[in-house]
TIMAR-766340 format. One record per residue: residue in three letters; x negated, y negated, z of N, C-alpha, C in turn. Coordinates in steps of 0.2 Angstrom, whole numbers. Example, Ala and Ser with C-alpha at 12.3 -4.5 7.8 and 13.67 -1.06 7.14 Angstrom:
TIMAR-766340
[r "ala" [-66 28 39] [-62 22 39] [-66 16 39]]
[r "ser" [-64 11 35] [-68 5 36] [-64 0 39]]
end
This chain:
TIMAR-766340
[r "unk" [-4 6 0] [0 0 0] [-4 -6 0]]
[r "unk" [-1 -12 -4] [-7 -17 -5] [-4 -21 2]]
[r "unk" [-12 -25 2] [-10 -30 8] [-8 -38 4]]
[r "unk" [-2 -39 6] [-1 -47 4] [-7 -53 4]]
[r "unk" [-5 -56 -2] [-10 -62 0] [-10 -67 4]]
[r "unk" [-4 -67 8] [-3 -70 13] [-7 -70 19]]
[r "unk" [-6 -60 20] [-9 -59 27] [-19 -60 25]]
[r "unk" [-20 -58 16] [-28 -59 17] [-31 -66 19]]
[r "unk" [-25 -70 17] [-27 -80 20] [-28 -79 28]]
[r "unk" [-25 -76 32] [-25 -77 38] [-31 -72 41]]
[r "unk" [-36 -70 38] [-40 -64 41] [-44 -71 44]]
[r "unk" [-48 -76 42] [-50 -82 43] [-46 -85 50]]
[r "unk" [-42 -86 50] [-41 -88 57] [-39 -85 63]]
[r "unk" [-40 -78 61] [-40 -74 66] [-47 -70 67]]
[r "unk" [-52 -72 64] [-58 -72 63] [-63 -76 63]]
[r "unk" [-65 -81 66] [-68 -87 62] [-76 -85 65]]
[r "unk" [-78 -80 69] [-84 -78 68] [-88 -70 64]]
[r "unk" [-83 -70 59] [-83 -64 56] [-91 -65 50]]
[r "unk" [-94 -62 52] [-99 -62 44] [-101 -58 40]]
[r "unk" [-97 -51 41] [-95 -48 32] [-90 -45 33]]
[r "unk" [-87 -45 27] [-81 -43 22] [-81 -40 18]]
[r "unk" [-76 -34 17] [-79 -29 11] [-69 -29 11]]
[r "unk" [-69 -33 4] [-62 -31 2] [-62 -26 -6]]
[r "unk" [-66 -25 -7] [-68 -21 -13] [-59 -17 -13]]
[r "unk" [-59 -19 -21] [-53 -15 -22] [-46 -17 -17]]
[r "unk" [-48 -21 -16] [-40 -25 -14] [-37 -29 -19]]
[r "unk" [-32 -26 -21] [-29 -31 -29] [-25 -37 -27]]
[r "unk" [-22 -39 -20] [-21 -45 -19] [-27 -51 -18]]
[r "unk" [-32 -51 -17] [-37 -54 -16] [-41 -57 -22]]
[r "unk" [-41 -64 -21] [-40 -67 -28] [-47 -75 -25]]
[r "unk" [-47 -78 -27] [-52 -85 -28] [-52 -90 -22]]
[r "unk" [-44 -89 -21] [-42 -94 -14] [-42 -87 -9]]
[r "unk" [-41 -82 -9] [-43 -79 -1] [-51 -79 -1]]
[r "unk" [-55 -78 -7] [-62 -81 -4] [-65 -87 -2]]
[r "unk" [-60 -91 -4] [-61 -99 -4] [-59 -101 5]]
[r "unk" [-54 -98 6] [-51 -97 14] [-57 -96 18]]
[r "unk" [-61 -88 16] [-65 -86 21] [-70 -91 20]]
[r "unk" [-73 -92 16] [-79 -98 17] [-79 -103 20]]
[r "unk" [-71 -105 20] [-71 -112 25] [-68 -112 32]]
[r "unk" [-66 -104 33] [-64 -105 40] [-70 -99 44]]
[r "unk" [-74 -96 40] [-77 -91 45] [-84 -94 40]]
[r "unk" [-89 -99 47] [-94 -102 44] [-101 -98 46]]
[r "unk" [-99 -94 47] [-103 -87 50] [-104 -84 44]]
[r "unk" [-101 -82 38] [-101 -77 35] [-108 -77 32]]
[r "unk" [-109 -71 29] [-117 -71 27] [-114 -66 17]]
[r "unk" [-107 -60 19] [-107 -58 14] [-100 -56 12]]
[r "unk" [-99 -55 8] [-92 -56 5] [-90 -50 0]]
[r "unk" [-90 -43 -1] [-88 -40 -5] [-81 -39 -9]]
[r "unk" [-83 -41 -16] [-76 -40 -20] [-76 -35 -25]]
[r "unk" [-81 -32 -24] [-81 -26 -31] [-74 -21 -32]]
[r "unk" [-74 -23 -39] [-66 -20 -41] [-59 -25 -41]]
[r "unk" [-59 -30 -37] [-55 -35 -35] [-54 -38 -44]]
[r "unk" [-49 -37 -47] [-46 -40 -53] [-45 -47 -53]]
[r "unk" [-42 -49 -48] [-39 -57 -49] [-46 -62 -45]]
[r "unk" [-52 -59 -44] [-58 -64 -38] [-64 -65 -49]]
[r "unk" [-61 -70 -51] [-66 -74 -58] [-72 -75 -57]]
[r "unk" [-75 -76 -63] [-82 -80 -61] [-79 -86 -57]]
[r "unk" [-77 -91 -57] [-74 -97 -57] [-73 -96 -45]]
[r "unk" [-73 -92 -45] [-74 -90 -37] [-79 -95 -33]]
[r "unk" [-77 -100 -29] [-81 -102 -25] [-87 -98 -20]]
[r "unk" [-92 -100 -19] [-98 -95 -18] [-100 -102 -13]]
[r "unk" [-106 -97 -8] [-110 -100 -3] [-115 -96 -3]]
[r "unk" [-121 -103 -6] [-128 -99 -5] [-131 -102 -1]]
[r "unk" [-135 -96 3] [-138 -99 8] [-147 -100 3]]
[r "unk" [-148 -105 10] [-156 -107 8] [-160 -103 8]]
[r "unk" [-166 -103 5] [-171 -99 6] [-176 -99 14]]
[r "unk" [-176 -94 13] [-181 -95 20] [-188 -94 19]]
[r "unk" [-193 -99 20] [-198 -101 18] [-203 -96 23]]
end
């Protein structure tokens, strides 16, 4: 059973020190639930979408710095 896109917006505020995520193959999971988790869980380090049909190139991203 797919999870609504509703409830994958809310993993973020019931999570806001979460730093990885593996939604791989969640077909509700789309460009705005990645967009969600980046802005409420500022901890995050990694984000898996392999499989995810509706997550575009066009998908907000967060790159961290190099470490020198």
């Amino acid at each position: 059973k797919a999870t609504p896109e509703e409830e994958l917006a809310k993993i973020g505020e019931c999570a806001p020190k979460l730093k990885k995520i593996d939604l791989g193959w969640c077909r509700e999971a789309n460009d705005w639930t990645v967009k969600a988790l980046l802005v409420k869980c500022t901890a995050l380090e990694e984000v898996k979408v392999w499989g995810c049909q509706r997550v575009t190139e066009r998908c907000p991203r967060k790159v961290r710095a190099a470490v020198v």
